[in-house]
C-alpha positions as CSV (number, residue, x, y, z in Angstrom):
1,X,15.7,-20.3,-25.8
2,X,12.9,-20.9,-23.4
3,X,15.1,-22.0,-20.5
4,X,17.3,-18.7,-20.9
5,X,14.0,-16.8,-20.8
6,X,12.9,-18.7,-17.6
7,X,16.6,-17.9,-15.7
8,X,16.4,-14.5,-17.0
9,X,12.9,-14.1,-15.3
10,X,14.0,-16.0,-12.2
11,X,17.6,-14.0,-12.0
12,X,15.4,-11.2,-11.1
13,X,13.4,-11.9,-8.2
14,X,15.8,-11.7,-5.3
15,X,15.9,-13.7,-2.5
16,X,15.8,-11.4,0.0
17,X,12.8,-10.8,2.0
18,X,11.5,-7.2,2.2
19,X,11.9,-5.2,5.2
20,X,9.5,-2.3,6.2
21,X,11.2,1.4,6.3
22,X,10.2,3.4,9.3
23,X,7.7,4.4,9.2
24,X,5.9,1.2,6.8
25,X,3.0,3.1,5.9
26,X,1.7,6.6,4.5
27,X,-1.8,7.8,3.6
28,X,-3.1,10.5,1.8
29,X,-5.1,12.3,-0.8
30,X,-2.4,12.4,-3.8
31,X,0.7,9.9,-5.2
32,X,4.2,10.9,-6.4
33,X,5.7,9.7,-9.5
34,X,7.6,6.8,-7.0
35,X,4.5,5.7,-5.4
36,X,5.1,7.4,-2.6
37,X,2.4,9.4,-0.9
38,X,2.3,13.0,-2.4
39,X,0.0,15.0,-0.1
40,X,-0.1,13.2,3.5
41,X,-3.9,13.6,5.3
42,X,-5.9,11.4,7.5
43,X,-9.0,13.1,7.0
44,X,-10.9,12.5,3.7
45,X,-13.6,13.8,1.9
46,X,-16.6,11.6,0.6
47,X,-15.2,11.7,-3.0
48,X,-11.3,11.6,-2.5
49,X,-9.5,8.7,-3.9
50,X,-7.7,7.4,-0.5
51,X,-4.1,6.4,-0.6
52,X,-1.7,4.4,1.0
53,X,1.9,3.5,0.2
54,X,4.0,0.9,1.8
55,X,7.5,1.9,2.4
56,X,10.1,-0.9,1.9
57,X,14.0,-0.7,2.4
58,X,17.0,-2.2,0.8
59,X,16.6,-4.9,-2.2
60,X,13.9,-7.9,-1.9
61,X,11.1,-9.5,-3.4
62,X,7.7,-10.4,-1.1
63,X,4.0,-10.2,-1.1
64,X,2.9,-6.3,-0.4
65,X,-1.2,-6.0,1.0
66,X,-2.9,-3.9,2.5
67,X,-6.7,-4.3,4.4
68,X,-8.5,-1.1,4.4
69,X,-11.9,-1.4,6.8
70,X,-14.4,0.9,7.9
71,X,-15.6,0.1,11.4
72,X,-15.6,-3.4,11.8
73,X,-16.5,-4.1,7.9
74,X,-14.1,-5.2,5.7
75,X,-13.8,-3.2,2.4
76,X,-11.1,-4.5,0.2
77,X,-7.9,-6.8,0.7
78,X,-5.4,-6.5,-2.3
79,X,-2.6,-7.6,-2.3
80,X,1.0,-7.4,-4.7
81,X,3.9,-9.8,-5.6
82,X,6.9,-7.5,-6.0
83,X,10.5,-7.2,-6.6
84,X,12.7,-3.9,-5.5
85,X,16.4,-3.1,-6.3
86,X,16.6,-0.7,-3.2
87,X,14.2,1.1,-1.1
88,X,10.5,1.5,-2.7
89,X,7.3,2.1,-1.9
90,X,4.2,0.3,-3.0
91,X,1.4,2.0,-3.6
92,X,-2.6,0.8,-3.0
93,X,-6.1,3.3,-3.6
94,X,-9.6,3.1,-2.5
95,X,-12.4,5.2,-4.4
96,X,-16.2,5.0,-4.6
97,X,-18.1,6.6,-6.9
98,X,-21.4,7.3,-5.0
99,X,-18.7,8.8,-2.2
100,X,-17.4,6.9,1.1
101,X,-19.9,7.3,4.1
102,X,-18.8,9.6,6.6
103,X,-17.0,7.6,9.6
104,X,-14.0,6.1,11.3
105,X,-11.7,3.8,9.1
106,X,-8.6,2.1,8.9
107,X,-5.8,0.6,6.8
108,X,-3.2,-2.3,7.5
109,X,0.3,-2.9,5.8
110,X,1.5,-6.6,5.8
111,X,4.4,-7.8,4.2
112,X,4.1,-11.4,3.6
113,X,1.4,-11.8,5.4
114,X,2.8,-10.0,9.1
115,X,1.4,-7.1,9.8
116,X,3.8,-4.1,9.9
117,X,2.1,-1.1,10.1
118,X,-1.9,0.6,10.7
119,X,-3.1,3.8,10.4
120,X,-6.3,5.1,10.9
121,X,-8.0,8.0,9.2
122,X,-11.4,9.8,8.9
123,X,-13.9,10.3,6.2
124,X,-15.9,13.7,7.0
125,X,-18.0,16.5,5.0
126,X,-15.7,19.0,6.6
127,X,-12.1,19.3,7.4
């Protein structure tokens, strides 16, 4: 019973590696119901909730991250193990409660590990 359960589980995970849609990476202030980035922007307000989503085609499994900096600093560097039947789109946020300092910042996209797409945006009082 175990063993079926551990084929079942490994059945699912395909072998394929995951290959970055063009273009790899969307940001924005809102997500869709498929992860995909709802309402595109690269300029931010101090209290937004910063998306990104990283666009995959065809079936495979991989590791999905993302680095998100501001400046030179390093902020946060999550990543996910994932598994897609077809094209998807994974989907990574960054929030601060006391609100993101005003300034030039950046997001990467890697899919196991090789980079495959950057965007930059802006956090600002005004738009």
């Amino acid at each position: 019973m175990v063993l079926g359960a551990v084929l079942l589980a490994a059945g699912c995970r395909s072998n394929q590696p995951l290959v970055p849609d063009d273009p790899p990476i969307q940001v924005g202030r809102a997500i869709s119901s498929d992860n995909r980035i709802g309402q595109h922007t690269v300029t931010f307000h101090p209290s937004d909730t910063i998306y990104v989503s990283v666009l995959t085609k065809d079936t495979g499994s991989g590791t999905v991250g993302v680095r998100w900096t501001y400046g030179d600093r390093l902020i946060s560097e999550p990543s996910k193990e994932v598994s897609y039947k077809g094209a998807a789109a994974t989907e990574f946020h960054i929030q601060n409660s006391g609100g993101f300092p005003e300034g030039k910042y950046s997001v990467e996209a890697f899919i196991d590990g090789k980079l495959v797409g950057q965007r930059n945006f802006t956090v600002t009082r005004t738009e």
